[in-house]
C-alpha positions in Angstrom: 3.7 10.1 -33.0 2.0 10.4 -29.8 -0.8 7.5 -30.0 0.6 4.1 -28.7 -0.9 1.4 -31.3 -0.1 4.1 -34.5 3.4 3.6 -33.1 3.0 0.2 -32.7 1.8 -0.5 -36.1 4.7 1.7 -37.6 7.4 -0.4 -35.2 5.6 -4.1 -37.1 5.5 -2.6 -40.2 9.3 -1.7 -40.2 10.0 -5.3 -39.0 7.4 -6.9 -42.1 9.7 -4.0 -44.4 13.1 -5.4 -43.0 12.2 -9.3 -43.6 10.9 -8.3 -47.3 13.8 -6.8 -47.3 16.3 -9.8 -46.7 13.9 -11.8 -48.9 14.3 -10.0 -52.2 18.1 -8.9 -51.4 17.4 -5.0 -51.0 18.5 -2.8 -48.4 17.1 -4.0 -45.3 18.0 -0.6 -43.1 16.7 1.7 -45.6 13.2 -0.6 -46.3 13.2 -1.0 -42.5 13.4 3.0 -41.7 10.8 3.1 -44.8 8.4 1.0 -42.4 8.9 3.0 -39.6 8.6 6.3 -41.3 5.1 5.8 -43.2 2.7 7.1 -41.0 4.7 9.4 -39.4 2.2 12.4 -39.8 -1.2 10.5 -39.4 -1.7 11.9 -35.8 -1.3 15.1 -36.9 -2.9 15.1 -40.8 -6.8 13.0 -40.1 -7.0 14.1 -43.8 -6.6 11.1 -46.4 -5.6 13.9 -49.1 -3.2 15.1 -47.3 -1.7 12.2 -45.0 1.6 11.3 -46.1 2.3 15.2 -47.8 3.8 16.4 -44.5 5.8 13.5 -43.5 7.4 13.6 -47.6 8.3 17.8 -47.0 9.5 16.4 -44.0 11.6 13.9 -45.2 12.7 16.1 -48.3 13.9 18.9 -46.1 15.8 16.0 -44.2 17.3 14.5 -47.5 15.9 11.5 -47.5 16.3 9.8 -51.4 13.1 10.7 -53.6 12.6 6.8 -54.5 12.0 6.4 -50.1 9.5 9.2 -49.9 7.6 8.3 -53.2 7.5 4.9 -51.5 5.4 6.6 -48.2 3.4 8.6 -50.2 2.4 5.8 -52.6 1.5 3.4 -49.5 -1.7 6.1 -49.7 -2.3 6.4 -53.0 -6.5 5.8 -52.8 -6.2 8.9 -50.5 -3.8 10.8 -52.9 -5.8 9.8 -56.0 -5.3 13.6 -57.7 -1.9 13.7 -56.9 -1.1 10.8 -59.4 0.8 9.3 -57.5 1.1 5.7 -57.3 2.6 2.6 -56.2 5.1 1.4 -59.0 8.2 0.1 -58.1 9.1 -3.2 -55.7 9.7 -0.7 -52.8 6.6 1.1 -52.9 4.1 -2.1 -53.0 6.3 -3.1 -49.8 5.4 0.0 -47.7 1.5 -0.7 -49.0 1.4 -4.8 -47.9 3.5 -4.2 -44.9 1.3 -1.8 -43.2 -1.5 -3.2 -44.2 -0.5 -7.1 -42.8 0.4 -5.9 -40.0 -3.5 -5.1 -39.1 -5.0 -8.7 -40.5 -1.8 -10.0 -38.4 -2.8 -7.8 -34.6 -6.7 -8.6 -35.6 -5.7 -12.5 -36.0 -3.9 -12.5 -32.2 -6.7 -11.0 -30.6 -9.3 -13.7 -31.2 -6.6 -16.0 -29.5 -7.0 -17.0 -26.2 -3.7 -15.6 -25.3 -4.4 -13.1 -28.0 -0.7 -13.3 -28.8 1.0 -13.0 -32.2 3.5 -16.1 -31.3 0.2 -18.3 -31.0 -0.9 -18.0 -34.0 -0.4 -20.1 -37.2 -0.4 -18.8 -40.9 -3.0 -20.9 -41.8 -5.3 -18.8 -39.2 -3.8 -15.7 -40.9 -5.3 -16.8 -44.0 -8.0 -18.0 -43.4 -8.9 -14.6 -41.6 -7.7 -12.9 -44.6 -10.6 -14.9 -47.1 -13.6 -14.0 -45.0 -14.2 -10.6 -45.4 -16.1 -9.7 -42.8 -13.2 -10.0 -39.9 -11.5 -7.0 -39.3 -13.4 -5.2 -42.1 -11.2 -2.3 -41.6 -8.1 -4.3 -43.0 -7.4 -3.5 -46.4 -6.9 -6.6 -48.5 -5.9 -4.8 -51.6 -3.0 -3.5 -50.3 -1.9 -6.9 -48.8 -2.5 -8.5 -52.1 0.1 -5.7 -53.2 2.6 -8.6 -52.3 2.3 -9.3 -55.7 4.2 -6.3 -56.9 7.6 -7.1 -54.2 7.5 -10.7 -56.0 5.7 -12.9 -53.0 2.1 -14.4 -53.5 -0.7 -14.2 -51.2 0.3 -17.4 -49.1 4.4 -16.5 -48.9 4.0 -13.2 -47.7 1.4 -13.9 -45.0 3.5 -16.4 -43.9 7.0 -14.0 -44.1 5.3 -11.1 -42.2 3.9 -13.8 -39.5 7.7 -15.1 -39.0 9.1 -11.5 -39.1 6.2 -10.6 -36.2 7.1 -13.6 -33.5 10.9 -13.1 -34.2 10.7 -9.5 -33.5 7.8 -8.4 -31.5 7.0 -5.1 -30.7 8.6 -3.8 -27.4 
């Protein structure tokens, strides 16, 4: 992964994947390497049918349990639509709301004075979230995808925000 804010956003998303983690009692390395992992071949694959195909031969080839790469290609299931593939269990709707947040969450910072994540309030996160038209690009479906790990809108926002200021990216 050669561009620096891909990297970030796959370093934030494996922090948002470890705190879901430790919320619902599941394996927090695994979930966290799950973060990391998702967008491993977007550099390299610009096509949605195909993003995620490379980085699950990949992670096949490496051994990598089938429920952790159904996760990553699930995150892209609008992009995957004729594979059939898509996001069922607890794990994969985590990969799908944690890369996602992480976006609304960087978007948020920036409009800060400081434009730092440990400025900012959950309530701003929200509120962002609601009006469409702020980072437009920030896919709200999949952050609603909280739903499906067992958090609502307002807990989850809230938990990745935490997760972000403990453990910013380096």
């Amino acid at each position: 992964v050669k561009t620096p804010s891909l990297r970030r956003q796959m370093q934030q998303a494996s922090v948002v994947m470890a705190a879901l983690a430790r919320r619902v009692g599941a394996n927090e390395e695994a979930w966290r390497l799950l973060g990391l992992l998702h967008n491993l071949d977007f550099d390299r694959v610009k096509e949605a049918e195909r993003h995620c195909l490379v980085t699950a031969e990949t992670l096949r080839a490496e051994g990598v349990h089938p429920a952790g790469i159904h996760a990553i290609v699930a995150h892209n299931d609008k992009g995957l639509v004729a594979t059939g593939v898509r996001c069922s269990s607890r794990m994969d709707h985590a990969v799908s709301c944690a890369e996602a947040v992480v976006g609304l969450v960087h978007a948020s910072a920036q409009v800060l004075p400081s434009k730092d994540v440990a400025d900012l309030k959950a309530k701003s996160v929200k509120k962002r979230f609601r009006n469409p038209k702020f980072a437009a690009n920030v896919e709200r479906d999949l952050i609603e995808r909280c739903e499906g790990v067992g958090l609502d809108l307002e807990a989850f926002l809230a938990l990745a925000l935490e997760a972000l200021q403990a453990e910013p990216p380096a």
